[in-house]
PDB file with one MODEL, atoms N, CA, C and O in Angstrom:
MODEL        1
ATOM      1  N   UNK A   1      17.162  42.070 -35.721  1.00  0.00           N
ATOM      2  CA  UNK A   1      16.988  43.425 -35.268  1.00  0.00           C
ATOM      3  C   UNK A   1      17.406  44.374 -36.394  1.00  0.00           C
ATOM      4  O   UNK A   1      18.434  44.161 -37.037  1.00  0.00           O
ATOM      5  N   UNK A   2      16.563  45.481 -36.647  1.00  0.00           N
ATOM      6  CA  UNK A   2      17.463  46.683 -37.380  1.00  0.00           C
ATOM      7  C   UNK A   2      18.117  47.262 -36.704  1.00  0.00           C
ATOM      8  O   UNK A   2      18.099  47.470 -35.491  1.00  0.00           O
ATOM      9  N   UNK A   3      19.122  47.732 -37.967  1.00  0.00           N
ATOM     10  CA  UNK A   3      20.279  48.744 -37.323  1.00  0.00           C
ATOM     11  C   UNK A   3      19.913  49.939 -38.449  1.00  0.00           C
ATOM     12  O   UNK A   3      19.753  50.029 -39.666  1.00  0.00           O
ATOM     13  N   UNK A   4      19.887  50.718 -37.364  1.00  0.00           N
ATOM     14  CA  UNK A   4      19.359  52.149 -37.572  1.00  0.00           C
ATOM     15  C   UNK A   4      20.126  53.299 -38.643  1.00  0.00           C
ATOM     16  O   UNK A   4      21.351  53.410 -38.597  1.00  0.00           O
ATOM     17  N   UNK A   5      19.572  53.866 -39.293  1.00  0.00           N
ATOM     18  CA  UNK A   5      20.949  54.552 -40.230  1.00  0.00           C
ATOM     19  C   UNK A   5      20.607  55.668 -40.156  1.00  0.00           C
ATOM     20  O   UNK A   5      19.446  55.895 -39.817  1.00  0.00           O
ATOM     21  N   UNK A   6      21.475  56.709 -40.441  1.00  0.00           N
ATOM     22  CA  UNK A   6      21.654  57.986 -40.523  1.00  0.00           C
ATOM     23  C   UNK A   6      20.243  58.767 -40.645  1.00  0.00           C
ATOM     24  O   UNK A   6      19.617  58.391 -41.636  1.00  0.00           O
ATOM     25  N   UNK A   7      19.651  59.665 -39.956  1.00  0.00           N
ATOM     26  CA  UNK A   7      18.362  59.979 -40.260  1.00  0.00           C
ATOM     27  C   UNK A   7      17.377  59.253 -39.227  1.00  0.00           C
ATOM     28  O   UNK A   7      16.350  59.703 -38.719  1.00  0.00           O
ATOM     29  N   UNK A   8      17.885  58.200 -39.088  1.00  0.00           N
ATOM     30  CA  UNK A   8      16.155  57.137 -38.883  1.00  0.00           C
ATOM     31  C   UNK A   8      15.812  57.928 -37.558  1.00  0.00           C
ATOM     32  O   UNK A   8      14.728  58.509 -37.585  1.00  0.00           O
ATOM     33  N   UNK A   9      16.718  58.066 -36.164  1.00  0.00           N
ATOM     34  CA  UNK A   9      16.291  58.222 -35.352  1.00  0.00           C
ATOM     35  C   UNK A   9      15.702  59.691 -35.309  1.00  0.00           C
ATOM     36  O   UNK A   9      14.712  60.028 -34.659  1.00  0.00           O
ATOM     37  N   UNK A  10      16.386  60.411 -36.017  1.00  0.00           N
ATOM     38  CA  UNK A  10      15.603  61.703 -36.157  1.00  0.00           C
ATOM     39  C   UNK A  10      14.276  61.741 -36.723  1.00  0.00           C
ATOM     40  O   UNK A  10      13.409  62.459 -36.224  1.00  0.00           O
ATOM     41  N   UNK A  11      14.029  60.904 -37.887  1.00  0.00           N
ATOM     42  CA  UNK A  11      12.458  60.427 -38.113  1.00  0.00           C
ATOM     43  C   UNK A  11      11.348  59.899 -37.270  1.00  0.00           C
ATOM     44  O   UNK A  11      10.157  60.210 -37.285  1.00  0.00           O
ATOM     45  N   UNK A  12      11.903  59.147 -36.627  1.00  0.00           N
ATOM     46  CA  UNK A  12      10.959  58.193 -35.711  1.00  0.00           C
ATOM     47  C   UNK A  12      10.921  59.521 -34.057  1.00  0.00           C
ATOM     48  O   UNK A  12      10.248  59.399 -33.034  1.00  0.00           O
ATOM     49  N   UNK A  13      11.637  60.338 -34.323  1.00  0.00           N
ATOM     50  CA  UNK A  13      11.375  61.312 -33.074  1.00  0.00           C
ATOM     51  C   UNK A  13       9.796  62.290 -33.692  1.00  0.00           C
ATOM     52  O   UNK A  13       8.785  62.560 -33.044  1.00  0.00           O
ATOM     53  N   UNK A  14      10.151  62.648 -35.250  1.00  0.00           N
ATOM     54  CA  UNK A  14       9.384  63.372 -35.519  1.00  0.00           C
ATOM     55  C   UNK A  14       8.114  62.642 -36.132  1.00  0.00           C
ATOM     56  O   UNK A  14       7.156  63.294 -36.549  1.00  0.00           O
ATOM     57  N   UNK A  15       8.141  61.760 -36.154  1.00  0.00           N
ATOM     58  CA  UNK A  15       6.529  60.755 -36.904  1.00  0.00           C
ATOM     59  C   UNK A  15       5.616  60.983 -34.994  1.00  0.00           C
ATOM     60  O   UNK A  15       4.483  61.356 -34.688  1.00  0.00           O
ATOM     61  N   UNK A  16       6.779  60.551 -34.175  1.00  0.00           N
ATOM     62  CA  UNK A  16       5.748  60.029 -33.078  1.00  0.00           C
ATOM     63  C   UNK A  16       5.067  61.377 -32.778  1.00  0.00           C
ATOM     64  O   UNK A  16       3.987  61.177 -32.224  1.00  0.00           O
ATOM     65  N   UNK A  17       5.433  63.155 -33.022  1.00  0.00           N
ATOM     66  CA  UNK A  17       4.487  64.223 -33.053  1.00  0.00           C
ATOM     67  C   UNK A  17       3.333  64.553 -33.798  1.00  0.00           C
ATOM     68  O   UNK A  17       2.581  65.527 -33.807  1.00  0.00           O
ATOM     69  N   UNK A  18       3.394  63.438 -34.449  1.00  0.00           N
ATOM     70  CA  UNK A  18       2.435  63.770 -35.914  1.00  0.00           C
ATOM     71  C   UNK A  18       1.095  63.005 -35.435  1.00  0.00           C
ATOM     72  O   UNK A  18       0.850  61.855 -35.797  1.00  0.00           O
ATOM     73  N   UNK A  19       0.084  63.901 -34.418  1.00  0.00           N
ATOM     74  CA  UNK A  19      -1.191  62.976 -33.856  1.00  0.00           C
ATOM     75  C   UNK A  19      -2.049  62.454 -34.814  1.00  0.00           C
ATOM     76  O   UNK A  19      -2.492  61.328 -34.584  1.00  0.00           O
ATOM     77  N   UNK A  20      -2.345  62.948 -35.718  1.00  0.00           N
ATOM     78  CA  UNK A  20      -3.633  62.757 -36.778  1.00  0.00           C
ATOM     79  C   UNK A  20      -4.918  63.352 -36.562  1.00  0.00           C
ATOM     80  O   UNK A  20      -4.985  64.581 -36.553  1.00  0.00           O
ATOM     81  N   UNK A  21      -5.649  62.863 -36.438  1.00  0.00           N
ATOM     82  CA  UNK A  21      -7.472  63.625 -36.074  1.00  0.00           C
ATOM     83  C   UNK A  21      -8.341  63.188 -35.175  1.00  0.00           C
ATOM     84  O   UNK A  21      -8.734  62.023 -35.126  1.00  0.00           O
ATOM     85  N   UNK A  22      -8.676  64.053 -34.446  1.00  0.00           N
ATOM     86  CA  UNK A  22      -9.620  63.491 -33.286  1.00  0.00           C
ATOM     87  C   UNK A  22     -10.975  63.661 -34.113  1.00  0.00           C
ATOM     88  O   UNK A  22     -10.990  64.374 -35.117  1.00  0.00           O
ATOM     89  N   UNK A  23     -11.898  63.115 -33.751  1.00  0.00           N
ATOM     90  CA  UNK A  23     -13.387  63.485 -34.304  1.00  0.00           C
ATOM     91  C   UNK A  23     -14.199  65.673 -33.653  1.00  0.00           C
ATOM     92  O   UNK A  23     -14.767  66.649 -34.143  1.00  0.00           O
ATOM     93  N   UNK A  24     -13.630  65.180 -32.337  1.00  0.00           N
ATOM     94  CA  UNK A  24     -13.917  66.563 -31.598  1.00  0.00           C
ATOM     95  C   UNK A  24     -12.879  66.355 -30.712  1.00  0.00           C
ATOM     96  O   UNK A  24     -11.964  65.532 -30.710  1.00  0.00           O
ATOM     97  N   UNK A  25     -13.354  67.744 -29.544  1.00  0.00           N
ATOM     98  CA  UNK A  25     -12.381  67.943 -28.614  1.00  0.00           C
ATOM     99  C   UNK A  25     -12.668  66.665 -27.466  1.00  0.00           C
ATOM    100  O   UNK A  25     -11.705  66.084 -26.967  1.00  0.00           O
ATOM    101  N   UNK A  26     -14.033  66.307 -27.119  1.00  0.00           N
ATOM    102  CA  UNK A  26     -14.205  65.359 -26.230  1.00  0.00           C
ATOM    103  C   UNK A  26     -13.160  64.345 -26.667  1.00  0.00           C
ATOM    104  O   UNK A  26     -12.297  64.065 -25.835  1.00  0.00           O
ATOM    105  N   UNK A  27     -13.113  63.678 -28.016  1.00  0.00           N
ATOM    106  CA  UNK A  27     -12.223  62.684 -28.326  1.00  0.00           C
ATOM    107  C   UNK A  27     -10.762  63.112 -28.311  1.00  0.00           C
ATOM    108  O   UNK A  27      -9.922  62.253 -28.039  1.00  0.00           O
ATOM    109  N   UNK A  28     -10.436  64.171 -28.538  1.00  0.00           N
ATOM    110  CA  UNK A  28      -8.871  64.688 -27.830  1.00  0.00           C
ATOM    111  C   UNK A  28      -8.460  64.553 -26.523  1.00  0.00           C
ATOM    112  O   UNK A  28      -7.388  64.127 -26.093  1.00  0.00           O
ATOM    113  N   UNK A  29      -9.343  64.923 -25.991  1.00  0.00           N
ATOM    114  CA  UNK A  29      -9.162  64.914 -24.122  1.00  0.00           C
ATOM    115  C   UNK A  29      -9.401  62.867 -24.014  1.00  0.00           C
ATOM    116  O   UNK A  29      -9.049  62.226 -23.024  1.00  0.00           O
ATOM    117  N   UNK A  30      -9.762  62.515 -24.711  1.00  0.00           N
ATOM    118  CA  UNK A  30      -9.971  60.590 -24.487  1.00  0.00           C
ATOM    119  C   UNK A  30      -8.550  60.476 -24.492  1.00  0.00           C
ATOM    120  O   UNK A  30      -8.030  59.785 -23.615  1.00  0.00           O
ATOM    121  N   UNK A  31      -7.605  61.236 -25.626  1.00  0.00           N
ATOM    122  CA  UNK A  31      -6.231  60.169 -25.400  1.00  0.00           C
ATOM    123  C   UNK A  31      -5.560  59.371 -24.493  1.00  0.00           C
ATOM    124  O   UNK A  31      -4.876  59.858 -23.593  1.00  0.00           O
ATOM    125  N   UNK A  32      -5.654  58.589 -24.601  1.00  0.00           N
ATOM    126  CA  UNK A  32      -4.879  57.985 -22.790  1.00  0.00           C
ATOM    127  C   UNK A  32      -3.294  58.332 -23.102  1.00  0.00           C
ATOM    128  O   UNK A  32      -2.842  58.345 -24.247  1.00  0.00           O
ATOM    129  N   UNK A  33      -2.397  58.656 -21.736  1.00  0.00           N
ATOM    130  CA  UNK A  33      -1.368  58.732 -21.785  1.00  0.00           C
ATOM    131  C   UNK A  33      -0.648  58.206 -22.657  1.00  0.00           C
ATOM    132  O   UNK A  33       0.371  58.879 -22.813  1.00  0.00           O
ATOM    133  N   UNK A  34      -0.696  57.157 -23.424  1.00  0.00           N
ATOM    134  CA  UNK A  34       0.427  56.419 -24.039  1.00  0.00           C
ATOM    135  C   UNK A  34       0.074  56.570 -25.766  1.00  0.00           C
ATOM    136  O   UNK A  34       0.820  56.162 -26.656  1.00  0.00           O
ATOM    137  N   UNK A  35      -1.247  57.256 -25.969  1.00  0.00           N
ATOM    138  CA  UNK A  35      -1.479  57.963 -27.340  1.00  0.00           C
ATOM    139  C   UNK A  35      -0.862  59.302 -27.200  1.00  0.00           C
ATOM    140  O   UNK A  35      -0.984  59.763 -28.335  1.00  0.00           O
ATOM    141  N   UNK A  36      -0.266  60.208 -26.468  1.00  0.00           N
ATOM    142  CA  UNK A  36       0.121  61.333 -26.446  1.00  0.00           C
ATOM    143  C   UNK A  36       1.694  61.419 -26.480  1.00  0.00           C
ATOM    144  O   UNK A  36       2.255  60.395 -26.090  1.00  0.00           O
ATOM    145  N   UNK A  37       2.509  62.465 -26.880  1.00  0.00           N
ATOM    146  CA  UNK A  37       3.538  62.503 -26.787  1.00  0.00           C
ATOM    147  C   UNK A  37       4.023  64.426 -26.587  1.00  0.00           C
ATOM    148  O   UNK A  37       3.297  65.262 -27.124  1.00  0.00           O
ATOM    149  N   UNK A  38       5.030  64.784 -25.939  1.00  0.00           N
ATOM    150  CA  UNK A  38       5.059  65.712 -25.925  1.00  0.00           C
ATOM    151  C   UNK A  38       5.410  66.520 -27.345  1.00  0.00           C
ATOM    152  O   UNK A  38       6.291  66.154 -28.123  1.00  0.00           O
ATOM    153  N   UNK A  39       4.493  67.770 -27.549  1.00  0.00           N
ATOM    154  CA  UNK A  39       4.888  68.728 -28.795  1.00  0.00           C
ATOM    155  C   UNK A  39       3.837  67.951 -29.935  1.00  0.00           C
ATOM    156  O   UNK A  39       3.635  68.488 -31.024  1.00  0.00           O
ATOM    157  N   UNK A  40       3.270  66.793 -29.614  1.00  0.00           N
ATOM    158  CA  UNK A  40       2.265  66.204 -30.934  1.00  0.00           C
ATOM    159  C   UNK A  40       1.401  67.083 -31.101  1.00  0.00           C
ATOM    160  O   UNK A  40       1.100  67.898 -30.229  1.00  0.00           O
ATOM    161  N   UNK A  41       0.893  67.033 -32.239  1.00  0.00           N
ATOM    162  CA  UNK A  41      -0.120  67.894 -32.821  1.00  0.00           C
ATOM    163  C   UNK A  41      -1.361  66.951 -33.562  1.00  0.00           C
ATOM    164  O   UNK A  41      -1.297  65.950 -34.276  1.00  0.00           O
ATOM    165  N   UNK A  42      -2.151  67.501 -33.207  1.00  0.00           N
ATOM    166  CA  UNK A  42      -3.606  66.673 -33.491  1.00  0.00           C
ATOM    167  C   UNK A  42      -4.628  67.444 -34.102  1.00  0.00           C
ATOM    168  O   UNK A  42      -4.985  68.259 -33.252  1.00  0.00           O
ATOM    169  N   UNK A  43      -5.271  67.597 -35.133  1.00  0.00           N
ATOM    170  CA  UNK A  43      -6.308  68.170 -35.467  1.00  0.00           C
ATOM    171  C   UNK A  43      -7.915  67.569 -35.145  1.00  0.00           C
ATOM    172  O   UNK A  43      -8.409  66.459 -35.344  1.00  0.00           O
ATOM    173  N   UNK A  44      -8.353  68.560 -34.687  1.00  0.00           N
ATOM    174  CA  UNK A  44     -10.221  68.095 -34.440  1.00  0.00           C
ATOM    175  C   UNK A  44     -10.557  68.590 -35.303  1.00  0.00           C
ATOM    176  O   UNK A  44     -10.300  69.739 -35.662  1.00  0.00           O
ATOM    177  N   UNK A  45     -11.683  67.219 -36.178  1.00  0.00           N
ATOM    178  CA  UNK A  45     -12.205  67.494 -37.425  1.00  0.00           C
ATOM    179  C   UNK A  45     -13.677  68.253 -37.453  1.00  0.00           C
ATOM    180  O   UNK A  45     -14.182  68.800 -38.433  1.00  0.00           O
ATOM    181  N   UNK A  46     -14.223  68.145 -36.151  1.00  0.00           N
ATOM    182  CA  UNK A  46     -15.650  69.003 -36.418  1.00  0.00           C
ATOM    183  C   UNK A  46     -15.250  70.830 -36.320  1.00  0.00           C
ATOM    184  O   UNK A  46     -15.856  71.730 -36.901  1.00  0.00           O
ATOM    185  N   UNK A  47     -14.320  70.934 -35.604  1.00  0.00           N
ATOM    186  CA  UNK A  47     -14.250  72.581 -35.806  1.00  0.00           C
ATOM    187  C   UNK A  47     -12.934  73.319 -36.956  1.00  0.00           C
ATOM    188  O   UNK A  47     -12.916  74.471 -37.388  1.00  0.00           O
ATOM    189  N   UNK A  48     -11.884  72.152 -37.234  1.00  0.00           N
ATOM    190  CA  UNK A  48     -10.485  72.434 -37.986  1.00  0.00           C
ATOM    191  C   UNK A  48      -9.943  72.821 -37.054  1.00  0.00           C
ATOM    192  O   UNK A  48      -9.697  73.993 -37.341  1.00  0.00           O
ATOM    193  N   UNK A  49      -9.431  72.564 -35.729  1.00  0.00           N
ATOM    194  CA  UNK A  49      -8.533  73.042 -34.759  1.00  0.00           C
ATOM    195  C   UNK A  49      -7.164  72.034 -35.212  1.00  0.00           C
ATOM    196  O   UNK A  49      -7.263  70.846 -35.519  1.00  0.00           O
ATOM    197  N   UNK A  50      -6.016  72.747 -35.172  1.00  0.00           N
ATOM    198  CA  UNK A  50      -5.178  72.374 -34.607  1.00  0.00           C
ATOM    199  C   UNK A  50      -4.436  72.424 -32.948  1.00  0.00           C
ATOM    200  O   UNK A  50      -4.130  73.469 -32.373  1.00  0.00           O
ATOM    201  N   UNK A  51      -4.317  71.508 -32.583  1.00  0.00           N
ATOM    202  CA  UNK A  51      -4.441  71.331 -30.575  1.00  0.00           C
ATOM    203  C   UNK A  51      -2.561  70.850 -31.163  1.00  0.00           C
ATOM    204  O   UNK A  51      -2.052  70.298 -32.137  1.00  0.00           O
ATOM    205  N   UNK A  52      -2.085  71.491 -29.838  1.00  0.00           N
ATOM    206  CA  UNK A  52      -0.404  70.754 -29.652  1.00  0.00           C
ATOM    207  C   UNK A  52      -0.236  70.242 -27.916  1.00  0.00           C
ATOM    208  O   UNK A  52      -0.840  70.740 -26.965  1.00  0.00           O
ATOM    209  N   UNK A  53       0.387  69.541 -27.890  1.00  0.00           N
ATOM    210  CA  UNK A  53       0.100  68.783 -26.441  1.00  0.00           C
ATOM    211  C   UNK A  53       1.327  68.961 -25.760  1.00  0.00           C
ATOM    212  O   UNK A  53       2.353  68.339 -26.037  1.00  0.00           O
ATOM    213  N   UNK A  54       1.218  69.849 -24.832  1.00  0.00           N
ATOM    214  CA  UNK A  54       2.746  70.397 -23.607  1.00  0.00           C
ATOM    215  C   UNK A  54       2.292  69.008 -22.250  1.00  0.00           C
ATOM    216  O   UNK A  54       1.368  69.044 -21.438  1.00  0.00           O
ATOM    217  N   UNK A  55       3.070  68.199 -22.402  1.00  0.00           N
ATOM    218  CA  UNK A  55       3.300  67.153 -21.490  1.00  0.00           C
ATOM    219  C   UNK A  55       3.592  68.300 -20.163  1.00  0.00           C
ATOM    220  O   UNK A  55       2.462  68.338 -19.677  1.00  0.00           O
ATOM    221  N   UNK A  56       4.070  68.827 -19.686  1.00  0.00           N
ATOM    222  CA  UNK A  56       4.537  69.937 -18.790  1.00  0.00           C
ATOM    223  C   UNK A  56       4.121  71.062 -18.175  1.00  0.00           C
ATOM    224  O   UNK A  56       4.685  71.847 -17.413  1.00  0.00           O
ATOM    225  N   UNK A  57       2.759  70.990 -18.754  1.00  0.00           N
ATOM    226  CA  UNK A  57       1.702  72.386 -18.731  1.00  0.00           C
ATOM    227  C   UNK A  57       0.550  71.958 -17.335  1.00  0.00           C
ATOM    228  O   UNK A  57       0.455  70.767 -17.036  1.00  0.00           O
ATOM    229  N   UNK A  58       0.028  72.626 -16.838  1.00  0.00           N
ATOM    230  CA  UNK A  58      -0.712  72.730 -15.735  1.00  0.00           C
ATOM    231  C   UNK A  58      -1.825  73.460 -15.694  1.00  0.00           C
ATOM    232  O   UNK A  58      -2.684  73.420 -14.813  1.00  0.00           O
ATOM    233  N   UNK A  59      -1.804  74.395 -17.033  1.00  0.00           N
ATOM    234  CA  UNK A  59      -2.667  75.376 -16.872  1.00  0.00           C
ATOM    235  C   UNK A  59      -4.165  75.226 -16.958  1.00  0.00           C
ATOM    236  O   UNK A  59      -4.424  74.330 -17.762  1.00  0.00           O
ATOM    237  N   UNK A  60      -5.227  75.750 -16.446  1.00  0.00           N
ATOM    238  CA  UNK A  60      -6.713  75.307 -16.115  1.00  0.00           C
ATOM    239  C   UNK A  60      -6.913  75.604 -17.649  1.00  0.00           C
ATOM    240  O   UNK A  60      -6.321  76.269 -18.499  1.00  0.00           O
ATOM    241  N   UNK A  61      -8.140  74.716 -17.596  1.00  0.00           N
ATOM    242  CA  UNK A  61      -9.125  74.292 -18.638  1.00  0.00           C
ATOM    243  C   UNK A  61      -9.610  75.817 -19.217  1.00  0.00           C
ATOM    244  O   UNK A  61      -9.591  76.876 -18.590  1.00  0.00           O
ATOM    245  N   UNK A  62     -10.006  75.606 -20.474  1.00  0.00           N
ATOM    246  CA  UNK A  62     -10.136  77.381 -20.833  1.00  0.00           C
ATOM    247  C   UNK A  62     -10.854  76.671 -22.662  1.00  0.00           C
ATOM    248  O   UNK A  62     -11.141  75.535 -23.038  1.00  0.00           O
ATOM    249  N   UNK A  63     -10.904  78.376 -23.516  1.00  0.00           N
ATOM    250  CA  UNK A  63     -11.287  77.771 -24.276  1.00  0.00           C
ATOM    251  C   UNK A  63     -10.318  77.343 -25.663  1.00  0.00           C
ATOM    252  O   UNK A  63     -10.516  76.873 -26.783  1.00  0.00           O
ATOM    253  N   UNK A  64      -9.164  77.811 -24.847  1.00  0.00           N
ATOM    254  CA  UNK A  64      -7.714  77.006 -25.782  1.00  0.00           C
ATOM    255  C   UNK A  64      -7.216  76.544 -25.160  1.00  0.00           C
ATOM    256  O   UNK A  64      -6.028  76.674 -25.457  1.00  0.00           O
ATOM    257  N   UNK A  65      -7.339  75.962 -24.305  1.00  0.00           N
ATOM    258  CA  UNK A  65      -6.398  74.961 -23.369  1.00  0.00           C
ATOM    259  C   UNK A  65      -7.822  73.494 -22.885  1.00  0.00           C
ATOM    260  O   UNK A  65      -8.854  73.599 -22.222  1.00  0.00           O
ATOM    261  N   UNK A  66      -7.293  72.467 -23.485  1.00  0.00           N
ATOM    262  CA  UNK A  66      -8.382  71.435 -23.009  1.00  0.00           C
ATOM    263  C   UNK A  66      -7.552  70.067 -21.910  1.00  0.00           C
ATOM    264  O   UNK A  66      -6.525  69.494 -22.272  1.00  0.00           O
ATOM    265  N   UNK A  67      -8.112  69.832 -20.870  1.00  0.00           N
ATOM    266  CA  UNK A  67      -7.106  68.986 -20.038  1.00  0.00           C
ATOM    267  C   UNK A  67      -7.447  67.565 -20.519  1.00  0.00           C
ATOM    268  O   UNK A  67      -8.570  67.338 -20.969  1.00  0.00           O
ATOM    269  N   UNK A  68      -6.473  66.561 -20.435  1.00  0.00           N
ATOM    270  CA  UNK A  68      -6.904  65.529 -20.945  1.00  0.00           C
ATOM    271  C   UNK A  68      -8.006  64.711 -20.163  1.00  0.00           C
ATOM    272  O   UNK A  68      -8.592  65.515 -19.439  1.00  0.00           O
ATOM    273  N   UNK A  69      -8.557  63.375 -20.003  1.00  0.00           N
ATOM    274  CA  UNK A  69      -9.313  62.939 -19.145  1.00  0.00           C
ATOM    275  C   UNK A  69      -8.738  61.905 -18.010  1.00  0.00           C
ATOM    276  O   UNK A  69      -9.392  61.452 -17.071  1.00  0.00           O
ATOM    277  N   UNK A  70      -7.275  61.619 -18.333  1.00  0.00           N
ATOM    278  CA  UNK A  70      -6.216  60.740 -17.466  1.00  0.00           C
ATOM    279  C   UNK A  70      -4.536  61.070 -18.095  1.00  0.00           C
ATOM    280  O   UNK A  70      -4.068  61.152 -19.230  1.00  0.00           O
ATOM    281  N   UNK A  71      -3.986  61.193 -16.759  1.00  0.00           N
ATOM    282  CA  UNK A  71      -3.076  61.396 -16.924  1.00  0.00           C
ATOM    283  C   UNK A  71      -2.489  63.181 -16.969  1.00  0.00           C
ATOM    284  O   UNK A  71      -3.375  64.020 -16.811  1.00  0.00           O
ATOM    285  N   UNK A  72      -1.389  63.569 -17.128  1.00  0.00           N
ATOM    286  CA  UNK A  72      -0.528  65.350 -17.115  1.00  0.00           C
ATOM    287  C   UNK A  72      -0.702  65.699 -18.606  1.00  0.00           C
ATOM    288  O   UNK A  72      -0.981  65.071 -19.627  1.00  0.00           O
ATOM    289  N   UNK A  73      -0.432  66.900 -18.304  1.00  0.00           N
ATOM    290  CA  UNK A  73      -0.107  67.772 -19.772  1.00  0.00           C
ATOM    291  C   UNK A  73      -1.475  68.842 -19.704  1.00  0.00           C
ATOM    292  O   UNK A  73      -2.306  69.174 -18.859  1.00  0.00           O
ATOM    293  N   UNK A  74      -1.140  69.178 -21.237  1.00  0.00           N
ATOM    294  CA  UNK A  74      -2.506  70.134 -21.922  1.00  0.00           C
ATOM    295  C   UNK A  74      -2.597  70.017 -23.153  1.00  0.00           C
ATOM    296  O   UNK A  74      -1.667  70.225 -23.933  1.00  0.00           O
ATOM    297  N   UNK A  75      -3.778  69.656 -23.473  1.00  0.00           N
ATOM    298  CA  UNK A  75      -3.554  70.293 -25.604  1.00  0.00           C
ATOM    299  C   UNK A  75      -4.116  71.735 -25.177  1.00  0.00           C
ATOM    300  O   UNK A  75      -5.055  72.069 -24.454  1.00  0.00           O
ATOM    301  N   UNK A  76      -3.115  72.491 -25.954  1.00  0.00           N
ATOM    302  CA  UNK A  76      -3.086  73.684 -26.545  1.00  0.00           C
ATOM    303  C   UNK A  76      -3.406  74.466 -27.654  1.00  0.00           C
ATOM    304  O   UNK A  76      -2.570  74.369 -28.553  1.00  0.00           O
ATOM    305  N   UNK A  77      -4.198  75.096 -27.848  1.00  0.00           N
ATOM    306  CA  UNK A  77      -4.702  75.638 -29.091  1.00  0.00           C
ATOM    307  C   UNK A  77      -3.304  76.273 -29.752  1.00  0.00           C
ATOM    308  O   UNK A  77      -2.600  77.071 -29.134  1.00  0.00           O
ATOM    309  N   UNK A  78      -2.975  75.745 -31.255  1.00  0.00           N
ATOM    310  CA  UNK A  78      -2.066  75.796 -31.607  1.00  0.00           C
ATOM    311  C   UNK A  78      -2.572  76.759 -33.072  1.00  0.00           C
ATOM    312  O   UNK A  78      -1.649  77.392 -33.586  1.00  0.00           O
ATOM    313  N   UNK A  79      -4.083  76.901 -33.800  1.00  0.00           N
ATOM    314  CA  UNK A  79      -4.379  77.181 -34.731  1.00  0.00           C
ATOM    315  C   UNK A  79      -6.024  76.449 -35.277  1.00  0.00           C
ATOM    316  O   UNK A  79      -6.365  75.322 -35.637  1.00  0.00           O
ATOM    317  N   UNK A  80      -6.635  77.578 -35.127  1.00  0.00           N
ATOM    318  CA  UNK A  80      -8.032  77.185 -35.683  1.00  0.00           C
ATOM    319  C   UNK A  80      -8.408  77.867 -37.507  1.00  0.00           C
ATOM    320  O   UNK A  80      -8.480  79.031 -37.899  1.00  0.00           O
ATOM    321  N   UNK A  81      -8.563  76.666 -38.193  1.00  0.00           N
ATOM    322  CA  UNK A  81      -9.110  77.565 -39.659  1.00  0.00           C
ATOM    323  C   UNK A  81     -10.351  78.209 -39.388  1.00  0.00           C
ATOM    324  O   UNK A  81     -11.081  77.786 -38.492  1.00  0.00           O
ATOM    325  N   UNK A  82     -10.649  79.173 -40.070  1.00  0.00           N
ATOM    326  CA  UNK A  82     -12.035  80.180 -40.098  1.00  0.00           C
ATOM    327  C   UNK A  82     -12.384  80.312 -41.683  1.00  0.00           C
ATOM    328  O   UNK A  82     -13.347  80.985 -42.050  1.00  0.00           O
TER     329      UNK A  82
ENDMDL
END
């Protein structure tokens, strides 16, 4: 087993926010529960969105708010390039 050192657990809190790239938003809303984590951030590569995901959120579908396709939460429009 490792034993964990100074730092690590604070790393491994902040890697698991770091989503990577969906192709689009349809493939954002695919995440299944156990690809998501609360506060991750994911970019969709066909428009440059950055989406952040509130495990805690409820709010209806819109055109910055996308619901996933299983499971709670919201990605949140966090930042689109233009």
């Amino acid at each position: 087993m490792t034993t964990l050192q100074y730092g690590d657990t604070a790393g491994m809190e902040v890697s698991k926010r770091i989503g990577g790239a969906a192709t689009n938003e349809a493939a954002l809303k695919a995440v299944g529960p156990v690809g998501r984590t609360h506060g991750q951030v994911c970019i969709t590569l066909d428009a440059l969105k950055l989406w952040v995901y509130d495990a805690t959120s409820s709010t209806a579908a819109g055109a910055t708010v996308l619901v996933p396709d299983v499971g709670v939460g919201r990605w949140k429009l966090l930042a689109a390039v233009t």
